[in-house]
C-alpha positions as a Python dict, from the first residue, in 0.01 Angstrom:
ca = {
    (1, 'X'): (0, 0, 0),
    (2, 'X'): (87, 347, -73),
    (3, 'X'): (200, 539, 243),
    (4, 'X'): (-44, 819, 89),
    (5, 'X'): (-263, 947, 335),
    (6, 'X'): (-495, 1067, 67),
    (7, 'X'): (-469, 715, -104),
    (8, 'X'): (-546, 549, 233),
    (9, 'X'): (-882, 788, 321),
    (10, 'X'): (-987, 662, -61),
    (11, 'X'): (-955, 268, 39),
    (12, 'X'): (-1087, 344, 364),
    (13, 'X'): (-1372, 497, 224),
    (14, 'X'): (-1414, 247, -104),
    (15, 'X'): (-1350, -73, 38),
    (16, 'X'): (-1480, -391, -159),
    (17, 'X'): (-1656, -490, 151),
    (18, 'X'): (-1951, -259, 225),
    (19, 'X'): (-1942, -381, 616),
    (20, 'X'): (-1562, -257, 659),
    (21, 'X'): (-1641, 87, 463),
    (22, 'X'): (-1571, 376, 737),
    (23, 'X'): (-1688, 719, 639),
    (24, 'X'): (-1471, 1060, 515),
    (25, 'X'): (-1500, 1201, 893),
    (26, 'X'): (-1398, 906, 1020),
    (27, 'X'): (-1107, 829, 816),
    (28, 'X'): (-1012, 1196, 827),
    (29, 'X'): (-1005, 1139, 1230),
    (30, 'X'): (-805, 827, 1207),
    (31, 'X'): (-527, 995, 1013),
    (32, 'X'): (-518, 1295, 1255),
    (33, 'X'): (-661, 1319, 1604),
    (34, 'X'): (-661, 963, 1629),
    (35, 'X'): (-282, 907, 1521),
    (36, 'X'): (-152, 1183, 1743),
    (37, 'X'): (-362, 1022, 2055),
    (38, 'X'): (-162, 646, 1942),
    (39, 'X'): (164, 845, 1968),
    (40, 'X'): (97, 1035, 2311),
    (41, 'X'): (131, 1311, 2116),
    (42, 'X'): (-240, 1454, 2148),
    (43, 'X'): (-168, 1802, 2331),
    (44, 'X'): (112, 1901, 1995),
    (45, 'X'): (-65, 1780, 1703),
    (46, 'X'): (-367, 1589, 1577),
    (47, 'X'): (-583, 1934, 1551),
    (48, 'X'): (-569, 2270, 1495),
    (49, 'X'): (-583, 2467, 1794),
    (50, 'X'): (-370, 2727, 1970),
    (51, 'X'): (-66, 2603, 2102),
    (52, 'X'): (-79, 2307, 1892),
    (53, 'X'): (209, 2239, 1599),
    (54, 'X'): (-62, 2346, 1342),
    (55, 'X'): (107, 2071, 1104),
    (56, 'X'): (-166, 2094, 780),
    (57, 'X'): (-206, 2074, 406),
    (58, 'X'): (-394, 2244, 156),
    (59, 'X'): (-609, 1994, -92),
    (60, 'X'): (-774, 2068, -388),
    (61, 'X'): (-1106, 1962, -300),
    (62, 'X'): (-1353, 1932, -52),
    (63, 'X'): (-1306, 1540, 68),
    (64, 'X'): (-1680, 1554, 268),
    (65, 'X'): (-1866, 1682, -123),
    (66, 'X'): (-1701, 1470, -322),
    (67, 'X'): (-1795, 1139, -435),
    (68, 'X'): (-1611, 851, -295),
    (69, 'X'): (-1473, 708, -560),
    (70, 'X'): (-1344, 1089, -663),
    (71, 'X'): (-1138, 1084, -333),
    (72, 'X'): (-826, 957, -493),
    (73, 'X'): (-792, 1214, -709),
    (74, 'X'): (-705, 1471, -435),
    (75, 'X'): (-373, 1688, -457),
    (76, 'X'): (-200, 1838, -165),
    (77, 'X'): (-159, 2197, -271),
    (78, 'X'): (71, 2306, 4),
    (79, 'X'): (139, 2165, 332),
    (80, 'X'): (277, 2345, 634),
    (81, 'X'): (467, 2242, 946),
    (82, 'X'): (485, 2438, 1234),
    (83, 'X'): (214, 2727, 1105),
    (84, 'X'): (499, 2784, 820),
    (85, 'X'): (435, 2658, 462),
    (86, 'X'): (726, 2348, 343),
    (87, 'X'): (586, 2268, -20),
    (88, 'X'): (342, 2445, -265),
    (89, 'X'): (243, 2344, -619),
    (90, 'X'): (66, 2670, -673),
}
């Protein structure tokens, strides 16, 4: 599997088997809050609040409008660590 978080909400989302299927919010969650709470790492990262890390990317869609199967086709616009931007394809 593709270490693609964007990839990974898609098959998350998609799966073959309808009774495994998680929704967007949900696989969103796991990817964020949820990973930061498995590394003891909750009150840095995980969301965006003040004091936090405010690690986040820019996408070029709106995951929780569009389609499921339109999921993979997500691009990270810019992503930013520590409030300060790293990458941009703009």
């Amino acid at each position: 599997m593709p270490m693609d978080p964007i990839y990974g909400i898609y098959s998350a989302v998609t799966h073959p088997n309808p009774a495994t299927r998680i929704t967007v919010e949900e696989a969103i969650r796991l990817y964020t809050a949820d990973a930061a709470y498995a590394s003891f790492e909750e009150q840095d990262k995980g969301t965006l609040a003040l004091g936090k890390l405010a690690d986040f990317i820019r996408i070029s869609g709106d995951p929780f409008t569009l389609k499921p199967e339109n999921l993979r086709n997500l691009k990270v616009l810019e992503t930013y660590v520590g409030g300060r931007q790293v990458f941009s394809s703009l």
